[in-house]
DRENTI-546479 format. One record per residue: residue number from 1; residue in one letter; y, z, x of N, C-alpha, C, O in turn. Coordinates in pm, whole numbers, plus 32768, in hexadecimal, padded with zeros to 4 digits. Layout:
<nodes>
NUM|A|Y|Z|X|Y|Z|X|Y|Z|X|Y|Z|X
...
</nodes>
This chain:
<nodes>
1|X|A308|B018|D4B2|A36E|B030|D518|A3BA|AFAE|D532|A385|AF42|D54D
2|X|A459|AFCB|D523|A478|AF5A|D540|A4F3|AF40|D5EC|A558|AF85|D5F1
3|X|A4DF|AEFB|D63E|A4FD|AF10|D6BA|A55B|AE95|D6B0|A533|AE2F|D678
4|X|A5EB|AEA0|D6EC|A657|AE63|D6EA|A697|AE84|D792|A685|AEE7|D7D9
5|X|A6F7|ADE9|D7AF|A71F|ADFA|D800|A7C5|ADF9|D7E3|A804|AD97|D7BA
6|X|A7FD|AE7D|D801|A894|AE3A|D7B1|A92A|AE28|D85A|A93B|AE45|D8D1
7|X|A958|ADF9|D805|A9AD|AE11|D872|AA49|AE34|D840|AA93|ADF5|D7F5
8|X|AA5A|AE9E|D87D|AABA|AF0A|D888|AB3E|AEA0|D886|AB86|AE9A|D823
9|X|AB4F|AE6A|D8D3|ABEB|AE4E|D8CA|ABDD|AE07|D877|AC49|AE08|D83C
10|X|AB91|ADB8|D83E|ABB0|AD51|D7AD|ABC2|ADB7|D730|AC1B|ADA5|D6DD
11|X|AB6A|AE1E|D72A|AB89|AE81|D6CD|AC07|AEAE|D6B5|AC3A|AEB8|D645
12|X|AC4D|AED4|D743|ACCD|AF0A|D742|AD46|AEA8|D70F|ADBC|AEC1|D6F9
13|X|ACF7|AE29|D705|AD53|ADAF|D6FA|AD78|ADD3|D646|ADDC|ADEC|D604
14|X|ACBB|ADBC|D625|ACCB|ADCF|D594|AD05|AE39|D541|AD3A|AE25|D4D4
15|X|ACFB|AE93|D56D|AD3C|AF35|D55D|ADE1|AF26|D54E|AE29|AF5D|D4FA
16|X|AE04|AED1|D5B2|AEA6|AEE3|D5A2|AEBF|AE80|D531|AF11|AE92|D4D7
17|X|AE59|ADF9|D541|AEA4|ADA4|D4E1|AE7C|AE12|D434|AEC0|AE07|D3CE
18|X|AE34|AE4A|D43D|AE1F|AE9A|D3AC|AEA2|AEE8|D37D|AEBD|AF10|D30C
19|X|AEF7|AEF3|D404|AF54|AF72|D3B8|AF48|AFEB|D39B|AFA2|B02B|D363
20|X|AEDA|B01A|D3BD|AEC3|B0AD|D393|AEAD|B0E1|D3F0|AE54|B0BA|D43B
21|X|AEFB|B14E|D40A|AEF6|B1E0|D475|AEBD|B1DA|D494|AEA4|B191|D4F4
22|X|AE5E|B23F|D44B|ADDF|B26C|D45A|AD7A|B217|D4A3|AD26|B252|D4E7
23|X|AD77|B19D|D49F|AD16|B15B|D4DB|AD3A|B0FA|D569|ACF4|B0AB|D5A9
24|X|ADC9|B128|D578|ADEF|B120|D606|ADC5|B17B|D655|AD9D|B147|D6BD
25|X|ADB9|B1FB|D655|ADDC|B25F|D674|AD4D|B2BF|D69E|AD31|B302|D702
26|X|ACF7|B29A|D604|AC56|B2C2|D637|ABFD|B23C|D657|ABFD|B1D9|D60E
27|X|ABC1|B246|D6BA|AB60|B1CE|D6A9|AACC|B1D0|D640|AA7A|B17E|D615
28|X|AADF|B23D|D639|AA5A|B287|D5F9|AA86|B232|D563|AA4E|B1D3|D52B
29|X|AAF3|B277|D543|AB13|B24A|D4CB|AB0B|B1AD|D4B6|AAB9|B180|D465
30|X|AB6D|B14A|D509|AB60|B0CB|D525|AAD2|B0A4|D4FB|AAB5|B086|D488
31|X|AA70|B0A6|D570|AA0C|B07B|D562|A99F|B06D|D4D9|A952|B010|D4C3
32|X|A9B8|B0FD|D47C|A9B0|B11C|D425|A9F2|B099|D3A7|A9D8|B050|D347
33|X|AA3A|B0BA|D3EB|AA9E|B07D|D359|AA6D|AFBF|D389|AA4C|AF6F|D330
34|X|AA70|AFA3|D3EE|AA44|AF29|D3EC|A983|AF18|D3D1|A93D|AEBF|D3A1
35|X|A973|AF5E|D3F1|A8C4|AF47|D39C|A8BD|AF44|D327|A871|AEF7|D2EC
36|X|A911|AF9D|D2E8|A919|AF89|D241|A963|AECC|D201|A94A|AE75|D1AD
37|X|A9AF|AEE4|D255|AA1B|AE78|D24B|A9AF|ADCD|D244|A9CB|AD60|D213
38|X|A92C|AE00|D290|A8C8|ADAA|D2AA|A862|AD93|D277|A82F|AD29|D251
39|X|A836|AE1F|D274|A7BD|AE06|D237|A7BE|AE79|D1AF|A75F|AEBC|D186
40|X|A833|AE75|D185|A81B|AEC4|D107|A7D4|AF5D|D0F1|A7FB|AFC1|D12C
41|X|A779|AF5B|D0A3|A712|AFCA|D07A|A6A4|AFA4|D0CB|A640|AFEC|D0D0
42|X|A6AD|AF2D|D114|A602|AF20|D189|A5FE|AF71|D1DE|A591|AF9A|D206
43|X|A6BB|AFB9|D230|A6E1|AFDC|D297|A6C6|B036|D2EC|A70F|B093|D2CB
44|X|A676|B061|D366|A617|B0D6|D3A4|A65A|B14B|D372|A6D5|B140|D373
45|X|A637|B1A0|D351|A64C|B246|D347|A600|B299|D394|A64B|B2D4|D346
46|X|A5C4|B2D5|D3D2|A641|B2DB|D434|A61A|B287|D486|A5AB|B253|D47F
47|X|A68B|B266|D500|A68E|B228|D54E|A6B6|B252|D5EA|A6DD|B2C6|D5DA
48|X|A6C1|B239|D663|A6BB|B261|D6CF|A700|B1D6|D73E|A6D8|B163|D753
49|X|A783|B22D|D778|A7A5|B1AE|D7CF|A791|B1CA|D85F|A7DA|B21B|D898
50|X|A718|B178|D8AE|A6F4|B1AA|D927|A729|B15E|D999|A702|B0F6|D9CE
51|X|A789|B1AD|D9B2|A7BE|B161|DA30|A7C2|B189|DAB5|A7F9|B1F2|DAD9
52|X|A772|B11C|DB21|A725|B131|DB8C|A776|B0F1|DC17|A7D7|B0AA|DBFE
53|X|A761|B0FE|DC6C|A77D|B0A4|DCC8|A790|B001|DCDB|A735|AFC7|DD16
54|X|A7F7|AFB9|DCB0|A7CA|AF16|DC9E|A7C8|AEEC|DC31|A7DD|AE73|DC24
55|X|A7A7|AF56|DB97|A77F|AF54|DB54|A78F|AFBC|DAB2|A78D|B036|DAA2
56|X|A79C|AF5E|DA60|A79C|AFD9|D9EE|A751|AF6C|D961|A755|AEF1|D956
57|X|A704|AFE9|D8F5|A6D8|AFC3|D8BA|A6EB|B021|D82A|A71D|B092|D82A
58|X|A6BD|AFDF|D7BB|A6C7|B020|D73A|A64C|B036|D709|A5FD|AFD8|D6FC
59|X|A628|B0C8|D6E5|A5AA|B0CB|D6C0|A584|B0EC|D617|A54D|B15A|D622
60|X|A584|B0DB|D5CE|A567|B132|D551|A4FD|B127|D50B|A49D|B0E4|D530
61|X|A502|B161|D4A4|A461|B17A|D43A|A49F|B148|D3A8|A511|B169|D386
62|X|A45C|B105|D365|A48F|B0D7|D2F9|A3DA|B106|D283|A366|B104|D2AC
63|X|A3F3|B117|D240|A38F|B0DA|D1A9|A375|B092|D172|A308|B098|D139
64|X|A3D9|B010|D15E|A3F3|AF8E|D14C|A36F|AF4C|D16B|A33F|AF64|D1D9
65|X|A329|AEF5|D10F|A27C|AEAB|D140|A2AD|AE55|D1C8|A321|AE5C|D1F1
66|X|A24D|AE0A|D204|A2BE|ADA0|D26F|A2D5|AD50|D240|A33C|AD2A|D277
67|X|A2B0|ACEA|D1CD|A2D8|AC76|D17D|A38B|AC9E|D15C|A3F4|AC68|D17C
68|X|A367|AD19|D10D|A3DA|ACF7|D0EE|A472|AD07|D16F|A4DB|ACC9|D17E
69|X|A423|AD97|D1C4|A48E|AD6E|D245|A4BA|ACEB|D282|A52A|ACBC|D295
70|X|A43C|ACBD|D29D|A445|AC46|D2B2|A495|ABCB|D2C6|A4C5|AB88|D322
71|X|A487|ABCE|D1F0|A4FE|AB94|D1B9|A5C8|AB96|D1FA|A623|AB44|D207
72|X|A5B0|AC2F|D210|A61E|AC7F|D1CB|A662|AC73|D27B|A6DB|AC6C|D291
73|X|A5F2|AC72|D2EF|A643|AC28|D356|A63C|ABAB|D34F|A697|AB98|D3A1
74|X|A61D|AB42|D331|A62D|AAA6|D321|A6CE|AA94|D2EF|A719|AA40|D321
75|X|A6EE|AAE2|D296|A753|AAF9|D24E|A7B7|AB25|D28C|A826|AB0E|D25B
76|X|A7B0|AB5E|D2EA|A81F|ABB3|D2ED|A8B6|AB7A|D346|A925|ABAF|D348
77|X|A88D|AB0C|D380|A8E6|AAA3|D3A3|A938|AA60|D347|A997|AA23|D379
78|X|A92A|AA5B|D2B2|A953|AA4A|D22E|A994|AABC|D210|AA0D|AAB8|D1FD
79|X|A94D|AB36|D206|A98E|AB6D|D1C6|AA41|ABB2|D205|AAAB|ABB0|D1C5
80|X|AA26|ABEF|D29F|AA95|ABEF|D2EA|AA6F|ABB2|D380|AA17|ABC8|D3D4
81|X|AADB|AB5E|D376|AA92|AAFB|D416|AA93|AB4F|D461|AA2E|AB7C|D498
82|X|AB4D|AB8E|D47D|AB45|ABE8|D4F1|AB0B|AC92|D51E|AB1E|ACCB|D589
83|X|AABE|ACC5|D4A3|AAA4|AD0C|D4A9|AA02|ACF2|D4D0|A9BB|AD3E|D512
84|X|A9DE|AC74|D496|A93E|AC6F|D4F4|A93B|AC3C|D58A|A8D9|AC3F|D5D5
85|X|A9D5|AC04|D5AC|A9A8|ABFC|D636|A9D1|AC67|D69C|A9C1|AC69|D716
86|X|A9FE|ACAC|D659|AA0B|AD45|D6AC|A99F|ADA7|D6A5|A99D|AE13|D6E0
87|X|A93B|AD75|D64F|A8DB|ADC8|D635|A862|AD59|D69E|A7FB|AD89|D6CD
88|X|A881|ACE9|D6AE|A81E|AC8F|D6CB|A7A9|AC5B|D67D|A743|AC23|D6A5
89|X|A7CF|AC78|D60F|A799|AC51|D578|A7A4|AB9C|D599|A745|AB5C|D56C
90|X|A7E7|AB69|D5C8|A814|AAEB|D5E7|A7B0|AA7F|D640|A7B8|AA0A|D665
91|X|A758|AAE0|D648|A702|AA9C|D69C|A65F|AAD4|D6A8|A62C|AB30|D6E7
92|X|A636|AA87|D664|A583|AABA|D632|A54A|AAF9|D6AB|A51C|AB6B|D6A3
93|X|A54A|AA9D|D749|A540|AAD4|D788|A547|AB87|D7D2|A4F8|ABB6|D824
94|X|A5B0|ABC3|D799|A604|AC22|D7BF|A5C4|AC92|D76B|A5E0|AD05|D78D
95|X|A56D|AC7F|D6F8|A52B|ACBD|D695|A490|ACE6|D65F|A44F|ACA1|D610
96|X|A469|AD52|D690|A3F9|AD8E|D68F|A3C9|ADBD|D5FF|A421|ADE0|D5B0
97|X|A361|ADC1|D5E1|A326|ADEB|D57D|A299|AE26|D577|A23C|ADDC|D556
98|X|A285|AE99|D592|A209|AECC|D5C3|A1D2|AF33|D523|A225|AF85|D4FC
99|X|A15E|AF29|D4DE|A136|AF8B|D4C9|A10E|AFF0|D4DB|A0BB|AFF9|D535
100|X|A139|B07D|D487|A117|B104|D4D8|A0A1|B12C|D49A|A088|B10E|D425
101|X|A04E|B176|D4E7|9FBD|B1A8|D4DD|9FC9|B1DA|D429|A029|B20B|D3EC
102|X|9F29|B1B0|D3F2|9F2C|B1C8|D348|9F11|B27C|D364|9F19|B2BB|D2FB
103|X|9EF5|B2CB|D3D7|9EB6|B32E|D3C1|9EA2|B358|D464|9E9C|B311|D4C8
104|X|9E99|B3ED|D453|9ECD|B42D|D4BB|9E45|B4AA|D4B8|9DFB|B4BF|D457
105|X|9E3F|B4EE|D536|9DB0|B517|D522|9DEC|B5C6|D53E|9E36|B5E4|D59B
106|X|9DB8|B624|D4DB|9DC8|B69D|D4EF|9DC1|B6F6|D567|9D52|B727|D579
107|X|9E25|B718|D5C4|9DF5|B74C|D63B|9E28|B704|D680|9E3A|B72E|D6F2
108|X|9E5E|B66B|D65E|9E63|B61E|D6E6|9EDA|B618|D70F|9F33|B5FC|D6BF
109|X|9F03|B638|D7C5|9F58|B648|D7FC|9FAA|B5D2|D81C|9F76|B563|D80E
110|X|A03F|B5DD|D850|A092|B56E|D850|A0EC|B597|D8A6|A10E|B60C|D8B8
111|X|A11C|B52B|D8E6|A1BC|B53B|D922|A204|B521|D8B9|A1D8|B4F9|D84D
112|X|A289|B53B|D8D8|A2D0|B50E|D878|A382|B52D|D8CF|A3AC|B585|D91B
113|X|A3BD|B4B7|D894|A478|B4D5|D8E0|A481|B4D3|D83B|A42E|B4AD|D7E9
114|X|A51F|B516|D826|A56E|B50F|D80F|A615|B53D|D7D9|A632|B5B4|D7DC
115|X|A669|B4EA|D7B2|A6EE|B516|D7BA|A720|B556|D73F|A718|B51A|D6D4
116|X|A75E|B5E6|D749|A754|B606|D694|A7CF|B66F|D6C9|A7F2|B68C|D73B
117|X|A811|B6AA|D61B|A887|B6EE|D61A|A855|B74A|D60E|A827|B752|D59C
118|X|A837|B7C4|D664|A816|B838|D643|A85F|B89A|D5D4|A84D|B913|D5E5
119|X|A8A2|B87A|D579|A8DA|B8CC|D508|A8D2|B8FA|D4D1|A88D|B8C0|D47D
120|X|A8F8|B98B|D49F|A8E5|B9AC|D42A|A93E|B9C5|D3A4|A99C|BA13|D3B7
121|X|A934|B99B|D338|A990|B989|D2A9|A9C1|BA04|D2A9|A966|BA58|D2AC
122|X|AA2F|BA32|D2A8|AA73|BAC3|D26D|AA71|BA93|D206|AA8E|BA21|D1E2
123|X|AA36|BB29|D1A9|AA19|BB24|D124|AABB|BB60|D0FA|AAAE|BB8D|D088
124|X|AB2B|BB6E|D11E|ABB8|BBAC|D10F|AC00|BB28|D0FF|AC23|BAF0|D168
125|X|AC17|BAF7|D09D|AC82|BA75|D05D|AD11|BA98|D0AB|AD53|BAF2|D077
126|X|AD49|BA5B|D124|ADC8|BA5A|D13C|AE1A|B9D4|D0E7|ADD7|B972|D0C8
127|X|AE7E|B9D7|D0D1|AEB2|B955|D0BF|AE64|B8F5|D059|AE7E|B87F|D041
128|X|ADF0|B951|D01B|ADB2|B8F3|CFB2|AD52|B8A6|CFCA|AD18|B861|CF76
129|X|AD2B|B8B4|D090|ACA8|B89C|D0BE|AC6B|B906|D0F1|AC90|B97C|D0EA
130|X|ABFA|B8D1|D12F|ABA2|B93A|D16D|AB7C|B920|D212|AB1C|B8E2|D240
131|X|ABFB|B970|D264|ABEA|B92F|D2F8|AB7C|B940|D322|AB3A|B993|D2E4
132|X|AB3E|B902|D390|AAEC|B8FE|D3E9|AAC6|B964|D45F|AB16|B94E|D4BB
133|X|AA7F|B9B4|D47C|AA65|BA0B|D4FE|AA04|B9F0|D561|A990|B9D3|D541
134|X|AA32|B9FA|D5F4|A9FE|B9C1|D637|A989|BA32|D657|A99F|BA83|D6B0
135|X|A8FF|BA37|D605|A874|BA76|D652|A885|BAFC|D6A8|A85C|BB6F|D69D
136|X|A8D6|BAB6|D704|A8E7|BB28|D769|A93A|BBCC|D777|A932|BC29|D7C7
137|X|A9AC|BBA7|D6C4|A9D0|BC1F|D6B1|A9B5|BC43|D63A|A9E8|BCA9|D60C
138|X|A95D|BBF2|D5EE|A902|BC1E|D571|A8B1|BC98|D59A|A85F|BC9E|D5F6
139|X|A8E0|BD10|D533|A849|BD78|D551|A7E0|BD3C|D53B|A78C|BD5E|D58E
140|X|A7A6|BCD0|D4D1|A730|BCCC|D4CC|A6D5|BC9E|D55E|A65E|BCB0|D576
141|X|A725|BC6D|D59D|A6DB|BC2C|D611|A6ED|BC6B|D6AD|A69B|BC63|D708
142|X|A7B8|BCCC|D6AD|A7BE|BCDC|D6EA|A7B9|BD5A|D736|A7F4|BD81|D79A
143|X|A748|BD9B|D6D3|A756|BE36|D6B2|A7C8|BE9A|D6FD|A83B|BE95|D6D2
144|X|A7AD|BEE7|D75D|A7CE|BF2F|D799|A840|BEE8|D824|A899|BF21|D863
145|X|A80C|BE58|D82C|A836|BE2D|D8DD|A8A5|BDB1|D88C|A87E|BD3D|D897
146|X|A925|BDC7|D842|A930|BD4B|D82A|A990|BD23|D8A6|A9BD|BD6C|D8FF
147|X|A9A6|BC7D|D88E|A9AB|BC1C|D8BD|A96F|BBF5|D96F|A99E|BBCC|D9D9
148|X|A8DE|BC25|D92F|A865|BBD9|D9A2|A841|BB62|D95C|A7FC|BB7C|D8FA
149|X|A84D|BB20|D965|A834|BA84|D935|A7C8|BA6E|D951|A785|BA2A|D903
150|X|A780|BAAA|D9EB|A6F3|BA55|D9C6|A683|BAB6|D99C|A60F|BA91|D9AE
151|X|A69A|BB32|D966|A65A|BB95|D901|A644|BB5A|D88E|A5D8|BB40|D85A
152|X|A6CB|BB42|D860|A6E5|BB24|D7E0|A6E7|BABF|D76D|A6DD|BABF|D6F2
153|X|A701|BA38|D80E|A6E5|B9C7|D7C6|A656|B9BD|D7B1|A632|B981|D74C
154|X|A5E1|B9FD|D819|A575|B9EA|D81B|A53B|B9EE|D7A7|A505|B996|D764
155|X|A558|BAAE|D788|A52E|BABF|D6F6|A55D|BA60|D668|A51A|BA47|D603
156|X|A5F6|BA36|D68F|A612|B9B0|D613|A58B|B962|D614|A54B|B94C|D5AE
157|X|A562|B937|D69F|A518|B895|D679|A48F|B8EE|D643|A45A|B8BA|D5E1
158|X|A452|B963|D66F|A3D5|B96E|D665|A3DA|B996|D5D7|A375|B9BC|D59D
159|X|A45E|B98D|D595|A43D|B9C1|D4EC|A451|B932|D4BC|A41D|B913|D451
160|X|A49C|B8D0|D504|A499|B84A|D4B3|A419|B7D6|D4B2|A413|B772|D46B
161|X|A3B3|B804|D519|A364|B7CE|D54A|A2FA|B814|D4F7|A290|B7D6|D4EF
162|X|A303|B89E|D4AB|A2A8|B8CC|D471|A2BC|B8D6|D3D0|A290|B937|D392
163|X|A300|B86D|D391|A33D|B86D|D332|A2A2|B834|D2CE|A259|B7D8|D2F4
164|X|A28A|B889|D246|A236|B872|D20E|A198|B870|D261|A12F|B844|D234
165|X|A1AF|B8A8|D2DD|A134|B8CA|D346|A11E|B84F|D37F|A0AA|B82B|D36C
166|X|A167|B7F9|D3C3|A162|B76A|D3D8|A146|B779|D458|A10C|B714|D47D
167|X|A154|B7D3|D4BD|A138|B7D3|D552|A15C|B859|D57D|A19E|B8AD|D540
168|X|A123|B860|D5FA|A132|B8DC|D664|A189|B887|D6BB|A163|B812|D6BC
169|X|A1F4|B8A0|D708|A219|B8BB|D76D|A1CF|B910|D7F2|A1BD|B98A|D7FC
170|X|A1B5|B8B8|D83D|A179|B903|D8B8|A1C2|B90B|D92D|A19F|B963|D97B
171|X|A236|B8B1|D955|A280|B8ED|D993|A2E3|B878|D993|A2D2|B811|D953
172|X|A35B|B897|D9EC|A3E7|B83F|D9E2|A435|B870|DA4B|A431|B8DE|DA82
173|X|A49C|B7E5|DA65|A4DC|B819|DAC2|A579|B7D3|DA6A|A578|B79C|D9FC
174|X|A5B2|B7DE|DA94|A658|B783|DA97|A65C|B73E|DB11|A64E|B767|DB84
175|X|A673|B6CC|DAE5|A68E|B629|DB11|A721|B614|DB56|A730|B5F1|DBCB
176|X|A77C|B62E|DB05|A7F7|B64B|DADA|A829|B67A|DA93|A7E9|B682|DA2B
177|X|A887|B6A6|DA91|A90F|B717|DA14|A97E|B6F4|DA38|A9A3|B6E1|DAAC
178|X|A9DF|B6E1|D99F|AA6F|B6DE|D9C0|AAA6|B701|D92F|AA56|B71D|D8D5
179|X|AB2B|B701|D918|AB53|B711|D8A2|ABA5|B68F|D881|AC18|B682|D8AC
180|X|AB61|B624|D82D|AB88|B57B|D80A|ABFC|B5B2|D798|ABE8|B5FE|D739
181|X|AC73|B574|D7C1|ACC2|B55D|D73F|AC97|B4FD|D6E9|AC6E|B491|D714
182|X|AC9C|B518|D674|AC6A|B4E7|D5E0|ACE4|B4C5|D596|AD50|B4FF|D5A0
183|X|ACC1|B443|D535|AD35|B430|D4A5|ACCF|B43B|D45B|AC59|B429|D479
184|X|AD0D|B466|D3D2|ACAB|B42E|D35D|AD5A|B43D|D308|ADCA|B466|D326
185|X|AD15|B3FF|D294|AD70|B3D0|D21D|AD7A|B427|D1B5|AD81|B463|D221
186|X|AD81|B464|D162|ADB7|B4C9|D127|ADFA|B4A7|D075|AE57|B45B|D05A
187|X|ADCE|B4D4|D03F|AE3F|B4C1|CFCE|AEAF|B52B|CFB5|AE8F|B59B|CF8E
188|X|AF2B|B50C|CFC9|AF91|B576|CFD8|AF7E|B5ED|CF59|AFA9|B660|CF5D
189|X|AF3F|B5B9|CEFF|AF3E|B5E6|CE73|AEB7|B5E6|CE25|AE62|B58E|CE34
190|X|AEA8|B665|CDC1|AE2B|B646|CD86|AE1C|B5CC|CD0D|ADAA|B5A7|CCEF
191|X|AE7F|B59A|CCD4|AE6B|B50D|CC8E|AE16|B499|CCC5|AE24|B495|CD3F
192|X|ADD1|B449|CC9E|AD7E|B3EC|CCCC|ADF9|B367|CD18|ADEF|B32E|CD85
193|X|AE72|B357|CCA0|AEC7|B309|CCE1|AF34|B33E|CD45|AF9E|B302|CD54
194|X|AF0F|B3C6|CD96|AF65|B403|CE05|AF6F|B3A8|CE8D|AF04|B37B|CEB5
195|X|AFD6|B38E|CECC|AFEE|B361|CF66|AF78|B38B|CF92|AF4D|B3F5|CF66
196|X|AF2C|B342|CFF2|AEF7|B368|D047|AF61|B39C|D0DF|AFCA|B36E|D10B
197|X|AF1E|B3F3|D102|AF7C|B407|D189|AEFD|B414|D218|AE85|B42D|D20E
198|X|AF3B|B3FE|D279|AED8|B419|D306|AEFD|B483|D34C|AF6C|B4B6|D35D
199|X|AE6D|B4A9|D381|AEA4|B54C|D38C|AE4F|B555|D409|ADE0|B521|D400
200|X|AE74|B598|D48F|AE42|B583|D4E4|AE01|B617|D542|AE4B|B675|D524
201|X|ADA2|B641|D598|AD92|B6BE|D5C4|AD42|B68F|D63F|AD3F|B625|D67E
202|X|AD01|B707|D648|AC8E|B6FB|D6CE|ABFD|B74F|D69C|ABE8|B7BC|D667
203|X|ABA9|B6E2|D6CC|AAFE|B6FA|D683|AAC3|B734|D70F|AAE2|B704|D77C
204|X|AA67|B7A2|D6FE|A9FE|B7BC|D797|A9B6|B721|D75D|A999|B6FB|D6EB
205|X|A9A8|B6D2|D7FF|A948|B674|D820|A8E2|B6B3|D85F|A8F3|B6FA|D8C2
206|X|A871|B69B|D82A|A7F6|B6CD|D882|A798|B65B|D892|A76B|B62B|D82A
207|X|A76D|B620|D918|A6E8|B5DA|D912|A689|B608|D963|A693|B604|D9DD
208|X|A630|B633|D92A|A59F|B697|D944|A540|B63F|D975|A545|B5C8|D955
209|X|A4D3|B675|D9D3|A458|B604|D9DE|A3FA|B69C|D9E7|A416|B708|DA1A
210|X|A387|B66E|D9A2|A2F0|B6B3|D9D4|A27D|B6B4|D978|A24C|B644|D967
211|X|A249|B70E|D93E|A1A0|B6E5|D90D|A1B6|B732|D898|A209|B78D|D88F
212|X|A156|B701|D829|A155|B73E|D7CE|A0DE|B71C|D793|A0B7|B6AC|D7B3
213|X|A079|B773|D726|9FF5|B778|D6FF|A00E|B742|D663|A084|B742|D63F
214|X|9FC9|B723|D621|9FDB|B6BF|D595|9F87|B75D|D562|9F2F|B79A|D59E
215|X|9FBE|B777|D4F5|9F82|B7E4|D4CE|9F44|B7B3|D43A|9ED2|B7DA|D421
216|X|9F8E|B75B|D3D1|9F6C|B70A|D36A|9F9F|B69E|D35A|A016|B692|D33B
217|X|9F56|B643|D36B|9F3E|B5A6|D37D|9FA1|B54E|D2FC|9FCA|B4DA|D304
218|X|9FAF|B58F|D2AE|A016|B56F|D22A|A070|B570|D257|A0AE|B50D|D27E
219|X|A09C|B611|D264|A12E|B63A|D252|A162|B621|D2E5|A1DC|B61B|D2F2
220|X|A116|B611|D352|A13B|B5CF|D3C9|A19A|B522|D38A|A211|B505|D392
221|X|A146|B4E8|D360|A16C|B432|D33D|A1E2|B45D|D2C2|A20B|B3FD|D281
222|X|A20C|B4C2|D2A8|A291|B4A9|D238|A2D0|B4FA|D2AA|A34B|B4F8|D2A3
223|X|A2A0|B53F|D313|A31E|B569|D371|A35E|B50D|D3AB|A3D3|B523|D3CB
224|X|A317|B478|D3CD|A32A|B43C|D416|A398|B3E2|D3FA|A3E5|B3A5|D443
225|X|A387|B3EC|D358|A3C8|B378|D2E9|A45C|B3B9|D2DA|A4CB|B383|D2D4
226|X|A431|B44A|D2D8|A4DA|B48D|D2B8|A546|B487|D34E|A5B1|B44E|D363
227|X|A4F0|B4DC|D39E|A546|B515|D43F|A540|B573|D41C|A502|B5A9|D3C0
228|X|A58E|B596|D472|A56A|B644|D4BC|A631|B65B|D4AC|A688|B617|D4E3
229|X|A642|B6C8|D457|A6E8|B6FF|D44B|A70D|B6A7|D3DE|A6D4|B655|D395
230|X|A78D|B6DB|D3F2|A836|B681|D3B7|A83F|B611|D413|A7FB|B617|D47A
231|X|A8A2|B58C|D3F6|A8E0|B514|D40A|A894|B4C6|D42E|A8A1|B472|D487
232|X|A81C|B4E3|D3D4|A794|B472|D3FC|A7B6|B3F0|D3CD|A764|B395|D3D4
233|X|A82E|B3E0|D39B|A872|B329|D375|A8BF|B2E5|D3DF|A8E0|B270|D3F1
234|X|A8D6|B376|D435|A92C|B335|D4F1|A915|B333|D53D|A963|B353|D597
235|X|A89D|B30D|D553|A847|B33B|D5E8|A7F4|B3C7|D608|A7B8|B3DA|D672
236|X|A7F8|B407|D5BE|A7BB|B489|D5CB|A76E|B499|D591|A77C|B476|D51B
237|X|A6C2|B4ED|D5C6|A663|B50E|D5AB|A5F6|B4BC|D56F|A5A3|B4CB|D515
238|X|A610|B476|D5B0|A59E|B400|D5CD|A51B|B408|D632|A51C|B3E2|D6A7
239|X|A4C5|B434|D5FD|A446|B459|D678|A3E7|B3EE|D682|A3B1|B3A6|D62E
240|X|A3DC|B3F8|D71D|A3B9|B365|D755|A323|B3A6|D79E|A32A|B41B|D7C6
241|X|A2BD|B36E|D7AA|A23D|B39A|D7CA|A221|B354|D85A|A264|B301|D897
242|X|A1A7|B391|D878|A187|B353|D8D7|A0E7|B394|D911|A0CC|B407|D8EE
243|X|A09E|B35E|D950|A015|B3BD|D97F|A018|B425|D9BB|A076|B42F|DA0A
244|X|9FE2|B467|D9B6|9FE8|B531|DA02|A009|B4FC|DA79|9FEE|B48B|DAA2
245|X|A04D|B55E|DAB7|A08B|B56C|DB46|A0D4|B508|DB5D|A110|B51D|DBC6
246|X|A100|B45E|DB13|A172|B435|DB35|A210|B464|DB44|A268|B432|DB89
247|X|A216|B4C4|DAF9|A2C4|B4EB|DB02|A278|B5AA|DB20|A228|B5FB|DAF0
248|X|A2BB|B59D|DB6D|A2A8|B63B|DB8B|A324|B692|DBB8|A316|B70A|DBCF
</nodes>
């Protein structure tokens, strides 16, 4: 786990000096694009930006050994100055490095927050993609009652949470909901050398808190490594733990 302190308006600094839309515009994206910008292929997947009272922090999960993370923050003042001091890469201090448990025990219960895109892929190619649906007017989730959001998103997380039998869901609430405008980048064209273009919409934000049971101790620790949904490279679906009955 790697724990960062970034700060927002230096990001926004770096974002504009980049020139690109898209990363004015989402921070998700920004932040994204400056971790890569930093730490390359070391860079958390997913990741989580928790911002509190007084306070905000960067949380993510990487695979990377710590030597070589390590390295790869020592570096990263080299590699883009201003993108590690918006990340607070700039300062050893500012930078956590915790190992996560080798093993997880069958049965065993957890809190857990977190922030994820409840979506689902339309399998119907418009325009040569495949838009996004928000859970709540998906039949699969939203059977009979659509757009109840907290029916529907529920059932999203308790199928993403049970992916390859990785956990039970035992219960949840919503934290918050909104619908975040998003950029992402695009290639106007199917050629490899096509324009990129930025293309902008609105994502369901969901951040969930409550308990969940480890059902297999494996496929739990590659849940942890992937996230939970789509835009697990922008802040989304990043699950953050904690001891039974802390987040309820």
């Amino acid at each position: 786990m790697l724990r960062l302190l970034p700060d927002l308006d230096a990001l926004a600094r770096w974002a504009a000096a980049t020139g690109q839309r898209a990363l004015c515009e989402d921070p998700g994206y920004a932040l994204h694009a400056a971790l890569r910008a930093t730490l390359g292929d070391h860079a958390p997947k997913p990741f989580a930006l928790l911002e509190r009272p007084g306070s905000q922090q960067l949380i993510g999960y990487t695979c990377t050994e710590e030597p070589a993370l390590r390295h790869a923050v020592a570096a990263a003042s080299i590699t883009d100055p201003l993108a590690a001091q918006a990340l607070g890469l700039d300062d050893p201090a500012h930078v956590t490095l915790k190992p996560m448990p080798q093993s997880w025990s069958n049965g065993q219960c957890l809190s857990f927050e977190t922030r994820v895109a409840p979506v689902v892929r339309s399998r119907n190619a418009e325009g040569g993609t495949y838009p996004e649906i928000d859970a709540a007017f998906h039949p699969a989730f939203a059977a009979d009652d659509p757009g109840n959001r907290e029916l529907a998103h529920g059932r999203w997380l308790a199928r993403e949470l049970a992916r390859d039998g990785a956990a039970r869901l035992l219960s949840h609430r919503a934290v918050a909901f909104t619908l975040s405008p998003i950029a992402r980048r695009t290639f106007a064209g199917a050629k490899p050398q096509a324009r990129r273009q930025t293309q902008g919409g609105l994502l369901p934000d969901l951040t969930a808190r409550g308990q969940i049971q480890v059902q297999d101790p494996q496929a739990f620790t590659a849940l942890l490594a992937r996230g939970l949904g789509r835009h697990r490279s922008f802040g989304y679906g990043c699950l953050l733990l904690a001891p039974p009955g802390a987040w309820t």
